[in-house]
N, C-alpha and C positions, 0 to 999 in steps of 0.2 A: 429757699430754705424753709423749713419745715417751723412754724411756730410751740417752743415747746408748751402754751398752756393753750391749746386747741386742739381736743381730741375727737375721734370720730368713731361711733360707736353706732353697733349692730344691735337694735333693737327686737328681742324673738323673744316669741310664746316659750313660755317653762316648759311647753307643752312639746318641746322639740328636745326635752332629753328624758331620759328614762327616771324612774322612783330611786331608782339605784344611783344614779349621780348625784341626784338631789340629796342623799342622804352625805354620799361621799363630801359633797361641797362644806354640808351642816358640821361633817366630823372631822374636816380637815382645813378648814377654816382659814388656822392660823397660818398653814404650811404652803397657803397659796398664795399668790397673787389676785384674790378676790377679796367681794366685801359683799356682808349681807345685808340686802334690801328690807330689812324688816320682814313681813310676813307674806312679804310680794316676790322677791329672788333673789340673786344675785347680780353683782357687775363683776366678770373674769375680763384678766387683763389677756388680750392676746399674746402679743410681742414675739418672740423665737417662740414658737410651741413645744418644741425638742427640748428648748433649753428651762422651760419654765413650768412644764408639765410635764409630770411623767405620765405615760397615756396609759401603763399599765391600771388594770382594774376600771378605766374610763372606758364606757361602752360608746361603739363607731361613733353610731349619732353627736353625741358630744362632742369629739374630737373634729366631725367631719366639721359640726357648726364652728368651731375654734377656726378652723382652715375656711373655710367661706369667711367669715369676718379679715383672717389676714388679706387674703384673695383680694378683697372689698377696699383694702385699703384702714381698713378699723384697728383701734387701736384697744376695745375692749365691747366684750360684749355684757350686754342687760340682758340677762335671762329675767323675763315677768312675766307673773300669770297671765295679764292682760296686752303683753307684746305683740307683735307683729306674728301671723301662721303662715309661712311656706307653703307653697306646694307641693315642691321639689325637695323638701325635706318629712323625713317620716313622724307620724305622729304619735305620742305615747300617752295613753288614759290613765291619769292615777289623780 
């Protein structure tokens, strides 16, 4: 059985989603399942991604990272400037 106050969380660079999410995350805040990190990113909660994100307007990247963290077993992900870079994930300069 799963301990509910033990979560597991996907550590990534900001730098793995586009200018365009980042705005979306800032302007929709409230409507998600996330929290802002100050001036560092966000923590998005995975969970059901169908049911908890609408992936409209989310570009691939972002959603692909959402689905690698479930994949992973993670129950949310730390987008931070100074997070972990992929390889296997694309990278966005802004």
């Amino acid at each position: 059985m799963k301990d509910p106050f033990i979560f597991r969380v996907l550590d990534i660079c900001t730098c793995h989603m586009t200018l365009e999410d980042a705005r979306m995350l800032e302007e929709n805040i409230r409507d998600l399942s996330a929290y802002e990190l100050g001036e560092y990113g966000w923590l998005c909660y995975v969970g059901e991604i169908s049911d908890n994100w609408n992936t409209d307007g989310w570009s691939e990247a972002f959603v692909n990272v959402l689905k690698k963290a479930k994949e992973l077993g993670c129950d949310y992900v730390r987008f931070d400037r100074d997070g972990r870079e992929y390889d296997e994930l694309p990278v966005f300069d802004w």
